[in-house]
TILUMNU-358496 format. One record per residue (C-alpha): x, y, z; residue in one letter. Coordinates in Angstrom, 3 decimals, decimal comma. Example, Ala and Ser with C-alpha at 12.3 -4.5 7.8 and 13.67 -1.06 7.14 Angstrom:
R 12,300 -4,500 7,800 A
R 13,670 -1,060 7,140 S
This chain:
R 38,273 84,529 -16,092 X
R 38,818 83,007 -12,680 X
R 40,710 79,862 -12,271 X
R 40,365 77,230 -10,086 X
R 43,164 76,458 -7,305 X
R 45,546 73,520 -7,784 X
R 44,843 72,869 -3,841 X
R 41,049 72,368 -5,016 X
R 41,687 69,535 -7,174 X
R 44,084 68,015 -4,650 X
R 41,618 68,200 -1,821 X
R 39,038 66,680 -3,967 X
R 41,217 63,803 -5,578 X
R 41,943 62,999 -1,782 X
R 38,259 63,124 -0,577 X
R 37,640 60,776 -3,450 X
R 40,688 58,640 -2,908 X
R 39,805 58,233 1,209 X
R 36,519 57,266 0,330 X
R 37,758 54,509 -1,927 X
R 40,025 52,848 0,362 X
R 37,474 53,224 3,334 X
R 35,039 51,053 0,324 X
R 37,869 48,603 -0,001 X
R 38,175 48,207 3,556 X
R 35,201 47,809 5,156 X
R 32,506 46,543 2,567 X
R 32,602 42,575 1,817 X
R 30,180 43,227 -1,243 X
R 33,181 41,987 -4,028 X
R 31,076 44,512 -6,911 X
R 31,005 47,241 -4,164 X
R 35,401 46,710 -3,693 X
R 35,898 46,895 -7,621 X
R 33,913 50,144 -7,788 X
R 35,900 51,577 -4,590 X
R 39,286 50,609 -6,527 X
R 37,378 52,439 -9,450 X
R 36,616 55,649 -7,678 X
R 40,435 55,612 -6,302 X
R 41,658 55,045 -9,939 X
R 39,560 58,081 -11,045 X
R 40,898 60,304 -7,816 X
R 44,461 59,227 -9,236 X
R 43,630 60,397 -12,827 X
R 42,158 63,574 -11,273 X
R 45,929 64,454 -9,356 X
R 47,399 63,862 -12,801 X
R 45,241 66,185 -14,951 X
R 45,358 68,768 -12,243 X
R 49,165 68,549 -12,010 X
R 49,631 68,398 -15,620 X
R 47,222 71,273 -15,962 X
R 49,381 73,349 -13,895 X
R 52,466 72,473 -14,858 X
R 51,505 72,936 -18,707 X
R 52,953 69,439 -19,243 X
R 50,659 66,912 -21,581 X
R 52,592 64,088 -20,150 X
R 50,235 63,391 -17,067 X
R 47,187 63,848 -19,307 X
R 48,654 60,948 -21,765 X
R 49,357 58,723 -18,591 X
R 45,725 58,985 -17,481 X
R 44,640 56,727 -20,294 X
R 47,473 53,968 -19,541 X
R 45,368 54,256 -15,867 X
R 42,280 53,744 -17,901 X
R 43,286 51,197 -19,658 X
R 44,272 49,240 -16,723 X
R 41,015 50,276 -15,019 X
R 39,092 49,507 -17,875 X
R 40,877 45,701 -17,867 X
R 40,579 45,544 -13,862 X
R 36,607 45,961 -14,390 X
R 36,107 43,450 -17,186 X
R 38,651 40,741 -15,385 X
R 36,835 41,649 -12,369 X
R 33,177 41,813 -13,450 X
R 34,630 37,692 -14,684 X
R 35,794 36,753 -11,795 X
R 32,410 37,948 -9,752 X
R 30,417 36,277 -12,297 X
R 32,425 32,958 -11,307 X
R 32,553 33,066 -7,915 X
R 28,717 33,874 -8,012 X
R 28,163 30,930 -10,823 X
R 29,663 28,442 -8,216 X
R 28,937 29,981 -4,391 X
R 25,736 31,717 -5,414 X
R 27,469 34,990 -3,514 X
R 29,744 37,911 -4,128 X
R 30,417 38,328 -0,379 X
R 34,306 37,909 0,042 X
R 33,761 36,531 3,377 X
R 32,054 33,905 2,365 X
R 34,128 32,645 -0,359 X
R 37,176 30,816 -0,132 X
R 38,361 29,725 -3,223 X
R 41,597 27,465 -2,010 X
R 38,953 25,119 0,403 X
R 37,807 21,973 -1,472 X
């Protein structure tokens, strides 16, 4: 049975994470920034698996779902928070919102 490289799952997880923060940088869509955060979340959660894999350690496996937990509360908090800025600006652009002007 052939097994997969750690350096595999690294490169990947990184790939994943990169693409993530280039969402959270350059998009203004504020449902297309919560999924970047998402897929950098989910390239964090793939390091840990990998590395607990290897190690033969559960302990990174059990700390992936504390990460999705928090994801998990991020989205629903977040999903509220788009709903509200879209109920009152009728947008989810973040340039176009600013919440402290009256």
């Amino acid at each position: 049975m052939h097994s997969i490289p750690l350096e595999y799952y690294l490169a990947l997880s990184a790939v994943l994470f990169t693409i993530g923060s280039v969402g959270v940088l350059t998009r203004r869509n504020a449902i297309i920034i919560f999924m970047s955060i998402e897929l950098m979340l989910n390239a964090v959660n793939l390091t840990l698996v990998a590395f607990s894999a290897y190690l033969g350690d559960i302990g990174g496996q059990i700390f992936v779902f504390f990460v999705m937990t928090v994801a998990a509360a991020e989205a629903s908090v977040g999903l509220a928070i788009v709903l509200a800025l879209f109920r009152n600006k009728e947008t989810v652009y973040v340039d176009e919102v600013n919440v402290m002007k009256w």
